[in-house]
PDB file of N, CA, C and O in Angstrom:
ATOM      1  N   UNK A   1      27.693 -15.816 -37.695  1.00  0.00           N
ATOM      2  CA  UNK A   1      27.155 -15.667 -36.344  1.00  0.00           C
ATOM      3  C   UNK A   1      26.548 -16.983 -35.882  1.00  0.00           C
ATOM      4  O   UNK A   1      25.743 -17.671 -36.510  1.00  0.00           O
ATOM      5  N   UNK A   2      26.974 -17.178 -34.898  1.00  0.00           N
ATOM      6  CA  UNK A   2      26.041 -18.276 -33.928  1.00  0.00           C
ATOM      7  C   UNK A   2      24.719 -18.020 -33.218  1.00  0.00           C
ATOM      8  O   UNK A   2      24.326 -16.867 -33.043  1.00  0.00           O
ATOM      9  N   UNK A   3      24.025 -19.085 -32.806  1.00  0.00           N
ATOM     10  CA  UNK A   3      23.354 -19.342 -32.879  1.00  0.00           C
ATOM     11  C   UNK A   3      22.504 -18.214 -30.988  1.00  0.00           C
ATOM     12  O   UNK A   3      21.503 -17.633 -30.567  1.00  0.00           O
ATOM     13  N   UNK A   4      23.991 -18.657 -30.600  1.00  0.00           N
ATOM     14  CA  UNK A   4      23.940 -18.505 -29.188  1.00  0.00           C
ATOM     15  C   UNK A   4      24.600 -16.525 -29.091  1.00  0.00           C
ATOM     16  O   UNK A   4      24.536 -15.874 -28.048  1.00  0.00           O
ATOM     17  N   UNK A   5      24.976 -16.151 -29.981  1.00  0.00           N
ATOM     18  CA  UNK A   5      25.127 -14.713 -29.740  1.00  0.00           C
ATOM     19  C   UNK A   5      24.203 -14.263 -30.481  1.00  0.00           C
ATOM     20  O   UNK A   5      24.755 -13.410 -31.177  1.00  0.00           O
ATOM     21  N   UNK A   6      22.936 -14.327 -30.805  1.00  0.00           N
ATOM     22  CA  UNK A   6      21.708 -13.846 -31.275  1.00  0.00           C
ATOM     23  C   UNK A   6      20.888 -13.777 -30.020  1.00  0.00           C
ATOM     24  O   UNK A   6      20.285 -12.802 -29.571  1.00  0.00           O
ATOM     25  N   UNK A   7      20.988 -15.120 -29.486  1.00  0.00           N
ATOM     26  CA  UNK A   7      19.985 -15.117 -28.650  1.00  0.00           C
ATOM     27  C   UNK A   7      20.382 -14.345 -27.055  1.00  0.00           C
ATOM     28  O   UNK A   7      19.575 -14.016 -26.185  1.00  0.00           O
ATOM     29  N   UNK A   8      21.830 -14.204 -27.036  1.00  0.00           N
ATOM     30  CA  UNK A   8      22.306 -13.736 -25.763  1.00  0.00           C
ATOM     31  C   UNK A   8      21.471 -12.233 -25.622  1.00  0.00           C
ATOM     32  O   UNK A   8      20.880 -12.035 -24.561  1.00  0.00           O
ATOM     33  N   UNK A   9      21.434 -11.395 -26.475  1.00  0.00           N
ATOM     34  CA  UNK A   9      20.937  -9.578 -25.977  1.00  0.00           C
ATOM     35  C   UNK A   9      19.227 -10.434 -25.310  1.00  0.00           C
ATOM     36  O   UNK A   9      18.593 -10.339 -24.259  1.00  0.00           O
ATOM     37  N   UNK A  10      19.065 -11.148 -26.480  1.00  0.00           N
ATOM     38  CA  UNK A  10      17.177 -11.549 -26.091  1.00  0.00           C
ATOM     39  C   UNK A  10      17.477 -12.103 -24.390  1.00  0.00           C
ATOM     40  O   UNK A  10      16.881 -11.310 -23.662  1.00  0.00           O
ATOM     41  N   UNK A  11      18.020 -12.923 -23.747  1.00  0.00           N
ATOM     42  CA  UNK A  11      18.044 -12.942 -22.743  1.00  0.00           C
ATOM     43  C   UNK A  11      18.242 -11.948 -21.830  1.00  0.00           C
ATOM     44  O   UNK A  11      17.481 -11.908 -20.862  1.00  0.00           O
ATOM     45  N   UNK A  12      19.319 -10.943 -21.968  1.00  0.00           N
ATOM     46  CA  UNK A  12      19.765 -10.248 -21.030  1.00  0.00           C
ATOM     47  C   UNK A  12      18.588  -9.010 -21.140  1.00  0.00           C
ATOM     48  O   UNK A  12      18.683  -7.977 -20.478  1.00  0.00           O
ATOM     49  N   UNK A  13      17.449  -9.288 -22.097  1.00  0.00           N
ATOM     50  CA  UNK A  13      16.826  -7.895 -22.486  1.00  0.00           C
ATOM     51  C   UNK A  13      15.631  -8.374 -21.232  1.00  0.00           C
ATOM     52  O   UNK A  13      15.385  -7.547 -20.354  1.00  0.00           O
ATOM     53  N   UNK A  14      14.846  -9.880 -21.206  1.00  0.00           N
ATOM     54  CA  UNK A  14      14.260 -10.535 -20.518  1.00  0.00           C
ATOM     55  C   UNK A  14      15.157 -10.105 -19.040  1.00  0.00           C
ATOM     56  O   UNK A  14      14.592  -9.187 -18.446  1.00  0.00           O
ATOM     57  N   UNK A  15      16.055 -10.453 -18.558  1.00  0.00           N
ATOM     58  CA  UNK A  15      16.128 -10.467 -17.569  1.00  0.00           C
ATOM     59  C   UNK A  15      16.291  -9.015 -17.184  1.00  0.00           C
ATOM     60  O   UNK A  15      16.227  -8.850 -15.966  1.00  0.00           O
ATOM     61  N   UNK A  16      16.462  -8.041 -17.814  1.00  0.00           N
ATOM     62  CA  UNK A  16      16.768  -6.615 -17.554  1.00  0.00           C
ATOM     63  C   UNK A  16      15.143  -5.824 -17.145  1.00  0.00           C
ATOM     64  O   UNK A  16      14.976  -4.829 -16.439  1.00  0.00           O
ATOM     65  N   UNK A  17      13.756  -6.919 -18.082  1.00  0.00           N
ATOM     66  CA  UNK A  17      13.029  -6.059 -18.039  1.00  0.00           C
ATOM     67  C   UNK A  17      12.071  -7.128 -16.760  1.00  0.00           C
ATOM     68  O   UNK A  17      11.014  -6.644 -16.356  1.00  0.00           O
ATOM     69  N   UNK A  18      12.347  -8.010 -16.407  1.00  0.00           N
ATOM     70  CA  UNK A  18      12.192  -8.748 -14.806  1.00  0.00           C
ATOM     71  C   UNK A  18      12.109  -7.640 -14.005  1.00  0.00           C
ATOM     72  O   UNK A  18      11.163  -7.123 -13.410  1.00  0.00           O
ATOM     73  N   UNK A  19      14.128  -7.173 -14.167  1.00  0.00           N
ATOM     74  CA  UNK A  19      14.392  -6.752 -12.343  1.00  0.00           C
ATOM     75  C   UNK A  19      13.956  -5.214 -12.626  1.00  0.00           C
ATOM     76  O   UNK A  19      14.441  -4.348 -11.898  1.00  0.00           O
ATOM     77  N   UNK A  20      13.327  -4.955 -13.348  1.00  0.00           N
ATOM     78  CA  UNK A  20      12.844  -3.411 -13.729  1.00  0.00           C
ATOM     79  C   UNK A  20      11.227  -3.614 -13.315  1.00  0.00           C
ATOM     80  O   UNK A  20      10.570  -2.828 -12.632  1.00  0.00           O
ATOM     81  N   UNK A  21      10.930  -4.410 -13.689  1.00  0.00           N
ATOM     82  CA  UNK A  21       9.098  -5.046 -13.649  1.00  0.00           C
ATOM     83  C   UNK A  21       9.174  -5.306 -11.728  1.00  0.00           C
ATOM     84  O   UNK A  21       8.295  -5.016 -10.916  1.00  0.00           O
ATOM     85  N   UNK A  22      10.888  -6.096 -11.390  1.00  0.00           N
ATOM     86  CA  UNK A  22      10.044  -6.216  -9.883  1.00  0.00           C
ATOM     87  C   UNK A  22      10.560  -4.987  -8.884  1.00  0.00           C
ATOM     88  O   UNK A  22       9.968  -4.832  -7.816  1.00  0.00           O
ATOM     89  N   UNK A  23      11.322  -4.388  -9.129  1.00  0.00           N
ATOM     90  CA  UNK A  23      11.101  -2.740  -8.778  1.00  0.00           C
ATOM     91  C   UNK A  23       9.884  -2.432  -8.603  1.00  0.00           C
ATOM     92  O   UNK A  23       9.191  -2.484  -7.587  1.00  0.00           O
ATOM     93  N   UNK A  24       9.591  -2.021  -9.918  1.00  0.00           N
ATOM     94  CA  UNK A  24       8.227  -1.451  -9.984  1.00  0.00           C
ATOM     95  C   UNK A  24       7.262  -2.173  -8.796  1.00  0.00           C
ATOM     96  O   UNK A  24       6.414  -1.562  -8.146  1.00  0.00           O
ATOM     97  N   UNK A  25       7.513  -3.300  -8.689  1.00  0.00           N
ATOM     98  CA  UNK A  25       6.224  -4.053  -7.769  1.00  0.00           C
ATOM     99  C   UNK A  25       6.666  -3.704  -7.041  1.00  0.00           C
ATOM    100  O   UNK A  25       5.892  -2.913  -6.502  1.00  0.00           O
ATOM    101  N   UNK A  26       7.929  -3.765  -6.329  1.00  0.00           N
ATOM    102  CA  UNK A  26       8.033  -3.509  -5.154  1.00  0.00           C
ATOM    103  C   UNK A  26       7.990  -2.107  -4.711  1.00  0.00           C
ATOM    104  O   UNK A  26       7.574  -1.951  -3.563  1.00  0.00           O
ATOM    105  N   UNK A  27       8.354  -0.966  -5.419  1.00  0.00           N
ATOM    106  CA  UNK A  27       7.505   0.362  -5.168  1.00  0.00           C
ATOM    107  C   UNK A  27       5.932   0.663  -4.804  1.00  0.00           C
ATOM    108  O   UNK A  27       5.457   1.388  -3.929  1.00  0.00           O
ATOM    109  N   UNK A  28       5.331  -0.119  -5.747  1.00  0.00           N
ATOM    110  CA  UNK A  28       4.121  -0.222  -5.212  1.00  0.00           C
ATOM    111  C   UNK A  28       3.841  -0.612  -4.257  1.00  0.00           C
ATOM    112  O   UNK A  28       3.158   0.147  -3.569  1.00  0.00           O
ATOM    113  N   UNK A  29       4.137  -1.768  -3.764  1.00  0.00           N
ATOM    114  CA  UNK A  29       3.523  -2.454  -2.368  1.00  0.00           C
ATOM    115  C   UNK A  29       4.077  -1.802  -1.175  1.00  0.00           C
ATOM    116  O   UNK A  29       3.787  -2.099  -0.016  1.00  0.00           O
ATOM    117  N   UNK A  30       5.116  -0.644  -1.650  1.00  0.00           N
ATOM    118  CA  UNK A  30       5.899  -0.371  -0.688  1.00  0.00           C
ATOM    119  C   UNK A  30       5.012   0.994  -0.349  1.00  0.00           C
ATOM    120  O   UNK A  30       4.886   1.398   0.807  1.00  0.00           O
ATOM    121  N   UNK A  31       4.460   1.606  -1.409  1.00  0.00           N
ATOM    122  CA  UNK A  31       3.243   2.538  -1.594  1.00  0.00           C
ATOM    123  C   UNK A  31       2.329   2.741  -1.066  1.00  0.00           C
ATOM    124  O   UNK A  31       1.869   3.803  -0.646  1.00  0.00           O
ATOM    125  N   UNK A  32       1.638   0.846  -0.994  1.00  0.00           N
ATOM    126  CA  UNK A  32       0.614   0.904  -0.469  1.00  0.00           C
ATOM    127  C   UNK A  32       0.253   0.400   0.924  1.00  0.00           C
ATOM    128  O   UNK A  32      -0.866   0.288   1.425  1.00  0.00           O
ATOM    129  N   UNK A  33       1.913   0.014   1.636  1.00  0.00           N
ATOM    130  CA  UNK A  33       1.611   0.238   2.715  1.00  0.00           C
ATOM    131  C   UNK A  33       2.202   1.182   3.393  1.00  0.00           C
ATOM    132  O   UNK A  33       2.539   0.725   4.485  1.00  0.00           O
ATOM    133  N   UNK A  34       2.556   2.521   3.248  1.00  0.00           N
ATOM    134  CA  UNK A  34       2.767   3.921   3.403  1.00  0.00           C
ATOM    135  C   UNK A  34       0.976   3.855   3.638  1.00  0.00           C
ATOM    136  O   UNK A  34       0.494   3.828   4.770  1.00  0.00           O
ATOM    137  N   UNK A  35       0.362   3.839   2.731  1.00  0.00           N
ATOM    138  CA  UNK A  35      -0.969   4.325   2.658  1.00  0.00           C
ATOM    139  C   UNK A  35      -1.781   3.739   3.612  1.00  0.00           C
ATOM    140  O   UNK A  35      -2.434   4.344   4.463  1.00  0.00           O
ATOM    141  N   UNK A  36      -1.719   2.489   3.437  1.00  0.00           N
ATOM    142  CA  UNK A  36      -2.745   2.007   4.442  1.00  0.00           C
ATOM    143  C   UNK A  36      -2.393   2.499   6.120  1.00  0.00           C
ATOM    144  O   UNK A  36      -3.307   2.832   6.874  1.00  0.00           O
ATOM    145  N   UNK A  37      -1.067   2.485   6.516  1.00  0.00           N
ATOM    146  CA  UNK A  37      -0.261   3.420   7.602  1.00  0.00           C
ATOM    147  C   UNK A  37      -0.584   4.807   8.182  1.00  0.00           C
ATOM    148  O   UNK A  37      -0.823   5.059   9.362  1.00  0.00           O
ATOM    149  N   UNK A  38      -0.551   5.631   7.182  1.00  0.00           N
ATOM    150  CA  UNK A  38      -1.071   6.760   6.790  1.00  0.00           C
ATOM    151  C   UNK A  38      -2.948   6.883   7.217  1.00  0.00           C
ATOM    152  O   UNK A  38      -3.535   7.727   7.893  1.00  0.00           O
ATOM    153  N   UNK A  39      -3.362   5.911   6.641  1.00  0.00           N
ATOM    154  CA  UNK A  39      -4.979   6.152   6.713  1.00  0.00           C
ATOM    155  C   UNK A  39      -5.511   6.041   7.960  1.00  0.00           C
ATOM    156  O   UNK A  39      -6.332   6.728   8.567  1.00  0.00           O
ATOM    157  N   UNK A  40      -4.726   4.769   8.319  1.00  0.00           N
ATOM    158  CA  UNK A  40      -4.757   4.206   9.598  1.00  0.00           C
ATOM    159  C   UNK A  40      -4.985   5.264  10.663  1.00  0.00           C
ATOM    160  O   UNK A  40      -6.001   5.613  11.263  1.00  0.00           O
ATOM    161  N   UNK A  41      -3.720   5.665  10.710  1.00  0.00           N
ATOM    162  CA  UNK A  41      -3.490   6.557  11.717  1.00  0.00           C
ATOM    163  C   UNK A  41      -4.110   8.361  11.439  1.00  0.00           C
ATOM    164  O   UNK A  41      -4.156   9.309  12.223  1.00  0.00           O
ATOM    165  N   UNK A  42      -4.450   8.258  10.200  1.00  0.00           N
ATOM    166  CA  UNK A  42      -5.155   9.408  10.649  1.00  0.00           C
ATOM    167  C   UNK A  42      -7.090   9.435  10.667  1.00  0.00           C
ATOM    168  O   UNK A  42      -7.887  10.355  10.845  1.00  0.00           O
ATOM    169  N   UNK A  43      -7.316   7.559  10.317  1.00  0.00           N
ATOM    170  CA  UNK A  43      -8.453   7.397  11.400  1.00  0.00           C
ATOM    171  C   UNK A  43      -8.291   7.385  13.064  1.00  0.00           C
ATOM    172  O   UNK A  43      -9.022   8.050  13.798  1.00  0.00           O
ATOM    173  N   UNK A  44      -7.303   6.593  13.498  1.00  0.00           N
ATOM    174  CA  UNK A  44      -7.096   6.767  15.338  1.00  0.00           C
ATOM    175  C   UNK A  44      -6.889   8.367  15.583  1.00  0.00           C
ATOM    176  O   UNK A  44      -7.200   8.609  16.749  1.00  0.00           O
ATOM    177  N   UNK A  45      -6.526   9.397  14.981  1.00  0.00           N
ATOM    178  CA  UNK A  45      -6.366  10.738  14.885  1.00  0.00           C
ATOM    179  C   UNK A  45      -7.676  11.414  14.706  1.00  0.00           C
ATOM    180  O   UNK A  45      -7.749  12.419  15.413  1.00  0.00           O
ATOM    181  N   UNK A  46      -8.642  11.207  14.053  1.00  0.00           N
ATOM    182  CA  UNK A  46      -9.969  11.283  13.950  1.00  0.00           C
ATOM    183  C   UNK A  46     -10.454  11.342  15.095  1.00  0.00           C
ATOM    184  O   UNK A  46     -10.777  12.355  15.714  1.00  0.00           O
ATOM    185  N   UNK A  47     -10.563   9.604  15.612  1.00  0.00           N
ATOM    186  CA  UNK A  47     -11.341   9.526  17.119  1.00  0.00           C
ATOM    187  C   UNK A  47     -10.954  10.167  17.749  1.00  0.00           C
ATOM    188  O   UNK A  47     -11.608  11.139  18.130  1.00  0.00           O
ATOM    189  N   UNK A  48      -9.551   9.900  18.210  1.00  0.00           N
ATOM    190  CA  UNK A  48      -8.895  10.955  19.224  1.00  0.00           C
ATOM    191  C   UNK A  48      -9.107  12.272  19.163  1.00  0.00           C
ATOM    192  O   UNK A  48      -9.615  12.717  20.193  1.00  0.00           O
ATOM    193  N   UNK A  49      -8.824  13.325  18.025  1.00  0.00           N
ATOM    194  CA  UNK A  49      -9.683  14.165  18.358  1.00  0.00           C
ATOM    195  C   UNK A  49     -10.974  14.407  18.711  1.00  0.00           C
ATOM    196  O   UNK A  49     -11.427  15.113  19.611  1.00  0.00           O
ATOM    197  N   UNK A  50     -11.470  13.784  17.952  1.00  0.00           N
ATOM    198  CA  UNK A  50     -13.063  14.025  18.930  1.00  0.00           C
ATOM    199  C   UNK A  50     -14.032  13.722  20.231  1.00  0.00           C
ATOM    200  O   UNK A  50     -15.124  14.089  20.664  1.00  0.00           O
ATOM    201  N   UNK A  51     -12.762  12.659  20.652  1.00  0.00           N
ATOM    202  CA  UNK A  51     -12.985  11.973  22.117  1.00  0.00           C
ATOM    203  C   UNK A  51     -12.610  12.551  22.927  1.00  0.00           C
ATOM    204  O   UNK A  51     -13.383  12.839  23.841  1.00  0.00           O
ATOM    205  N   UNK A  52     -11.486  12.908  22.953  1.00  0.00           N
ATOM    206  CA  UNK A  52     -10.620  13.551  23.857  1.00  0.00           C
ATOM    207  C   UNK A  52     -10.374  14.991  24.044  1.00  0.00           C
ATOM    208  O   UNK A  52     -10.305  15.427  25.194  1.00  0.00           O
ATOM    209  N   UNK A  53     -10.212  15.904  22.864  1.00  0.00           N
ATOM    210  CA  UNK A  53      -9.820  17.065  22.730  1.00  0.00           C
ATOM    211  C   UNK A  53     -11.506  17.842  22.881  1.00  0.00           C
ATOM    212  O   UNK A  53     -11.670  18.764  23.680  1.00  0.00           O
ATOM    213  N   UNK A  54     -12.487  17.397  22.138  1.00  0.00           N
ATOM    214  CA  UNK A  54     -14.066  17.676  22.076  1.00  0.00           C
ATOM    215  C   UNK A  54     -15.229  17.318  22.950  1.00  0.00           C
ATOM    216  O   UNK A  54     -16.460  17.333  22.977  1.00  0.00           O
ATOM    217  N   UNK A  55     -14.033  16.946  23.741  1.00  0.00           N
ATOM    218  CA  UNK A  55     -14.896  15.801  24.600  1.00  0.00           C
ATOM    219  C   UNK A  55     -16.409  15.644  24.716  1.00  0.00           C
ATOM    220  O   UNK A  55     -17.078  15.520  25.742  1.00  0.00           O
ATOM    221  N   UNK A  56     -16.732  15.669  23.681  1.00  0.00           N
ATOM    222  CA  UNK A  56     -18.388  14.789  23.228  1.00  0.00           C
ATOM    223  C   UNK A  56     -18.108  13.648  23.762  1.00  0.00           C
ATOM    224  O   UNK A  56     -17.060  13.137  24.160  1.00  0.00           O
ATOM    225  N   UNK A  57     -19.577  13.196  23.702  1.00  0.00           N
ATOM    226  CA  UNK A  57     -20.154  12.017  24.682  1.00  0.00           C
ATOM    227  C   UNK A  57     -20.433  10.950  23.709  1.00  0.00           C
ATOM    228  O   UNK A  57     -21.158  11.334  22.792  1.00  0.00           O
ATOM    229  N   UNK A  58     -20.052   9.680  23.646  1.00  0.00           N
ATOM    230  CA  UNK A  58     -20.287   8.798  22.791  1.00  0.00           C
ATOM    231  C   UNK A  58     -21.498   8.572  21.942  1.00  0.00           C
ATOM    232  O   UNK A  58     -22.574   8.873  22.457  1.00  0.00           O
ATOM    233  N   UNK A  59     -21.499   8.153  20.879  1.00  0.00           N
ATOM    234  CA  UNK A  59     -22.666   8.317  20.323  1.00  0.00           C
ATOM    235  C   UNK A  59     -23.647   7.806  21.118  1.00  0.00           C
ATOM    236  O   UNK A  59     -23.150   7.450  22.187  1.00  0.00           O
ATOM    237  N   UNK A  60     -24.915   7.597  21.067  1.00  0.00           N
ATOM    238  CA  UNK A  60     -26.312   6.992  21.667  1.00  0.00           C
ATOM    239  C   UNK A  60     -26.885   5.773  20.008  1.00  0.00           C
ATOM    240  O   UNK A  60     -27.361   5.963  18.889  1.00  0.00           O
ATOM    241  N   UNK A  61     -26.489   4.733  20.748  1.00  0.00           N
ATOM    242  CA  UNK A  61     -26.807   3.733  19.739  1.00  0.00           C
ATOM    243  C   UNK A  61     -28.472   2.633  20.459  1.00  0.00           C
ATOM    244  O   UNK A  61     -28.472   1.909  21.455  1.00  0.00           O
ATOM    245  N   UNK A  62     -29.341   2.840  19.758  1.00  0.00           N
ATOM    246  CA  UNK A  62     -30.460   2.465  19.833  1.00  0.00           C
ATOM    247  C   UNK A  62     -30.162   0.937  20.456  1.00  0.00           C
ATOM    248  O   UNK A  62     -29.078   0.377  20.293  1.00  0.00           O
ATOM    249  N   UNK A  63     -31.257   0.357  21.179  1.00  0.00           N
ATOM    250  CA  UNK A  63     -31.576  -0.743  22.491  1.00  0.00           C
ATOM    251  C   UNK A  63     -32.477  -1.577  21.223  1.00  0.00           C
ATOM    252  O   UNK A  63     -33.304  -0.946  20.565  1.00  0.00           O
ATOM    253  N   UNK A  64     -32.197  -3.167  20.947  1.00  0.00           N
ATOM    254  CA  UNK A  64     -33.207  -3.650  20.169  1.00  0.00           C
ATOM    255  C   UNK A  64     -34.618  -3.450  21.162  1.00  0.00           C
ATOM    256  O   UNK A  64     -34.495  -3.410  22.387  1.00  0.00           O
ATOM    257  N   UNK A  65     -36.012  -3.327  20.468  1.00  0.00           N
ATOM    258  CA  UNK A  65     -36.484  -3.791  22.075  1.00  0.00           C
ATOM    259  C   UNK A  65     -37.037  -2.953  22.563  1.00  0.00           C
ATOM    260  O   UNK A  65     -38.027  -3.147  23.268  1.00  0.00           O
ATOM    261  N   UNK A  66     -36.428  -1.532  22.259  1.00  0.00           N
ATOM    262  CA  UNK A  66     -36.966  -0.584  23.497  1.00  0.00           C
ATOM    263  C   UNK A  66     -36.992   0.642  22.982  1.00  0.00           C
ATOM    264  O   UNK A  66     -37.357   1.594  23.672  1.00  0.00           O
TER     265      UNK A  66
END
């Protein structure tokens, strides 16, 4: 055996466990902006209900001063 068909599986095992490793990343990031999307909008969903549909009166935020 040579030198170079020993080392060939060790490469292809490296590069197999790369494009598996950047999957994985890229599921995640793909995850976490689902989520941040998601949160987002069901904070503007929040206000909106309670502005609009409840129609309460904005909060009363204190005057320095007075």
């Amino acid at each position: 055996m040579s030198q170079q068909t020993v080392d060939e599986p060790a490469k292809d095992d490296c590069i197999a466990t790369f494009d598996r490793q950047q999957k994985v990343l890229s599921m995640y990031t793909d995850n976490a902006k689902t989520y941040i999307q998601v949160s987002g909008a069901a904070l503007a969903l929040t206000l909106t209900f309670t502005d609009k549909i409840l129609h309460l009166p904005p909060p009363k935020t204190s005057q320095p001063g007075g």
